[in-house]
C-alpha positions in Angstrom: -19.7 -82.0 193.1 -23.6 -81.4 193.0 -24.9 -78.3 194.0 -26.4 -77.8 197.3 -29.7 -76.1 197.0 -32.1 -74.8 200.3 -35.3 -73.8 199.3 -38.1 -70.9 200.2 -42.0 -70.9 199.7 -44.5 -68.5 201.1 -48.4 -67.8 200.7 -50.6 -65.2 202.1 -53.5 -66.4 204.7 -57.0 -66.6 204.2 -58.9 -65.6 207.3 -62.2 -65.3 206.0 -61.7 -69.4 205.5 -59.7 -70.2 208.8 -56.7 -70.4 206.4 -54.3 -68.6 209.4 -51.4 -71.0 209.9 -49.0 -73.6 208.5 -47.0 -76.2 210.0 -43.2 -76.1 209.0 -43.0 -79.5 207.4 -43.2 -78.7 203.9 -44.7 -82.0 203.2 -47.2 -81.4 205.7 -48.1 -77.8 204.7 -48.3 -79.0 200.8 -51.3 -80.8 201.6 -52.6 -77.6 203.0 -52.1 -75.3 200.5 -52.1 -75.7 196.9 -50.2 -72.7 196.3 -46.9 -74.5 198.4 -47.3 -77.8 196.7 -47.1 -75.7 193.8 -43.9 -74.2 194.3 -42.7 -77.6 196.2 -42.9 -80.1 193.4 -41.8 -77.1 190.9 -38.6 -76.2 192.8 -38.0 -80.2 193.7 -37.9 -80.6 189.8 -36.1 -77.7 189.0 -33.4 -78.6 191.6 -33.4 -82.5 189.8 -32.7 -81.0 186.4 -29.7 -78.8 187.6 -28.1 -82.0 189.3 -28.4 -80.5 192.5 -29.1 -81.9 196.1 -32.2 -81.0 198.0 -32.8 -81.9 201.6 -36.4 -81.5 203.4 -35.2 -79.6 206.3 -33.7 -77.1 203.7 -37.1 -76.2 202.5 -38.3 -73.3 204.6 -42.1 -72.3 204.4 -43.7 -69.2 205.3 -47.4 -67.6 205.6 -47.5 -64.4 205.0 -48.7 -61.9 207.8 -51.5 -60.6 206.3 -54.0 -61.6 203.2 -53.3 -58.7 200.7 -49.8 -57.9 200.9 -46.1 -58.8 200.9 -43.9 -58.4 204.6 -40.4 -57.5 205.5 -40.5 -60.0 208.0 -40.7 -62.7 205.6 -38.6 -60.9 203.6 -36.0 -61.0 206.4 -36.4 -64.9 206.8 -35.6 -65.1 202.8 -32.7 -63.3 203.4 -31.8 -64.9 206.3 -31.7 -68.3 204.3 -29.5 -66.2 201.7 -26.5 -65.8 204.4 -26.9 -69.5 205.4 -26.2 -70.5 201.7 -23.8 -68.2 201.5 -21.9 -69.1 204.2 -22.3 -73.1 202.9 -22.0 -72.1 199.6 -25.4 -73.2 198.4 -28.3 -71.5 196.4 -32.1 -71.0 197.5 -34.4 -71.6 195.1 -37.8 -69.8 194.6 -40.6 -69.2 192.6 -41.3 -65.6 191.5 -45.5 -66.0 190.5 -45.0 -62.0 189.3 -43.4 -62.6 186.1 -45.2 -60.4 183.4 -48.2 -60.1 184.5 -47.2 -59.3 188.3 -49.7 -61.3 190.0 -49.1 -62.1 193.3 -45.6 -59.8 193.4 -43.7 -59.6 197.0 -42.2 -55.8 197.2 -39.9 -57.0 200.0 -38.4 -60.3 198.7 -37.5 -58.6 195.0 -34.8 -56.7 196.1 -33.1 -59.8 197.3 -33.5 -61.9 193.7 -30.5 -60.4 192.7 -28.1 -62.0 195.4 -25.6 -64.7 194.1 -27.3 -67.5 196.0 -30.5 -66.5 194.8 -32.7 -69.1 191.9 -35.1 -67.3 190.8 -37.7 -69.9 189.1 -39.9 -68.0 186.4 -43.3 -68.9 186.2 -44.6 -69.8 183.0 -48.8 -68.6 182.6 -49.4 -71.7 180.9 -48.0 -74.1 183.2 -50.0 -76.9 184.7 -49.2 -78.7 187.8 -49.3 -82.6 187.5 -53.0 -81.9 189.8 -54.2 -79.7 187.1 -53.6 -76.4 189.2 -52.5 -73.2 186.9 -51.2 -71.3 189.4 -52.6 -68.0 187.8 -56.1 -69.5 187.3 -55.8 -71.0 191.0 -54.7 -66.9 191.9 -57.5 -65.5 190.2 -60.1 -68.1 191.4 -58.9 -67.0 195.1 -59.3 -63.1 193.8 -62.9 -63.9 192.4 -64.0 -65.7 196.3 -62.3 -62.9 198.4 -64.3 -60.2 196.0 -67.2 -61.9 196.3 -67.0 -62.7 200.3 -66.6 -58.8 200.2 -69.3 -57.9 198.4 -71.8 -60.5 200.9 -70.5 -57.8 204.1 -73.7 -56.4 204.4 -75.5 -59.7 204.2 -73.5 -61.2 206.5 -74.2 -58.3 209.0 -77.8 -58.7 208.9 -77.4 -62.4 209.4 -75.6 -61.6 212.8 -77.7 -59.4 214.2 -80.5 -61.5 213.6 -78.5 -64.6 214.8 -77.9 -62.1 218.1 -81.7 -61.6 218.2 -82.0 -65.2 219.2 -79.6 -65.2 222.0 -80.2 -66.1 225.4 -79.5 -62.9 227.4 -78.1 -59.4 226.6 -75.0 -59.5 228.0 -72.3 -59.0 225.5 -70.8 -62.7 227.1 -73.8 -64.5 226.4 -73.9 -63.5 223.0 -70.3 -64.0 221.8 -71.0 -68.0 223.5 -74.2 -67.8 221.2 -72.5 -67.1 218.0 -69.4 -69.0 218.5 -72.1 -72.3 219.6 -74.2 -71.6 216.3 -70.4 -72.0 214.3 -71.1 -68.4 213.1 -67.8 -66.1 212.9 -66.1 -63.0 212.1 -66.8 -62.0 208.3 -63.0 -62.6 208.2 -63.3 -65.8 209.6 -62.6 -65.7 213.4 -64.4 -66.7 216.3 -66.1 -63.9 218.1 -64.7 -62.2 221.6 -66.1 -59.4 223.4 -63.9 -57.0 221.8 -64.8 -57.7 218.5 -68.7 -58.1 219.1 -68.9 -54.8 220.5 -66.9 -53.3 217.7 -69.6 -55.1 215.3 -72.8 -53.4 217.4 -71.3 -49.7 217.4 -70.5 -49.8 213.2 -73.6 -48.4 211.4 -75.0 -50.1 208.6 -73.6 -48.6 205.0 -77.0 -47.7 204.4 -77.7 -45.0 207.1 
């Protein structure tokens, strides 16, 4: 009898980028995110090689809840998929990026890699994806973009305020419908609100 394998991927957002959400299709979401086409075609070929069976609505996908670190609520889906195999005595594969070097490692889903239904898939630095992704050179390229878009803060202040400058009206309103008009955003990516905006005018510049 073939095994019966489910499957689990996850990525952390982007908000800076609008990168916020991902539709459950897997198929759907891997033309999205390179990161989940990644770990889509690897586990689809890993799950092939082992004999096993693979259905699409047994590939779960999650994005994490925030851009810089792992959540137990994920966490809790993975092992939530976990009982479900166990109880139809299946496996979930999934990648673990972390390997040696510990790039992109998830706190919460470790402690469940040891679980009986668990395939843990190794990543290999040196692996290429049929695309030409690495995934560590695809990680670090995404760790260069969010240093850099760090680094521009203070620019990007100074082009608000002026953008504000130009602004019909002072009325905290009329500027937010300014700056979302003129496609400018957040510095992580979101569209302004009248919350926000005011939290933007009270911060002092770094320099004062």
């Amino acid at each position: 009898m073939r095994p019966k394998y489910f499957a689990f991927y996850w990525t952390l957002p982007v908000p800076w980028v609008g990168f916020t959400s991902l539709p459950a299709d897997v198929d759907v979401a891997a033309e999205i995110s390179r990161t989940i086409r990644y770990q889509r075609d690897r586990v689809r070929r890993h799950v092939r090689d082992v004999g096993g069976t693979l259905l699409p609505q047994d590939e779960v996908v999650r994005l994490e809840l925030r851009p810089d670190r792992g959540s137990a609520e994920v966490a809790e889906d993975f092992a939530g998929l976990l009982r479900r195999a166990e109880e139809e005595r299946a496996m979930v594969a999934i990648m673990d990026f972390a390997g040696d070097t510990n790039w992109r490692r998830h706190g919460a889903l470790v402690r469940h890699y040891e679980h009986p239904c668990c395939d843990r898939i190794t990543l290999s630095q040196d692996e290429v994806h049929p695309d030409g992704i690495n995934p560590y050179a695809h990680f670090q390229k995404w760790r260069e973009r969010t240093e850099a878009n760090t680094a521009g803060k203070s620019d990007h202040r100074v082009r608000i305020l002026a953008a504000i400058g130009q602004a019909e009206g002072e009325s905290i309103a009329s500027r937010v419908r300014f700056l979302n008009a003129s496609g400018l955003r957040t510095h992580s990516g979101k569209m302004w609100t009248a919350d926000n905006l005011r939290k933007f005018l009270r911060v002092e510049p770094a320099s004062r």
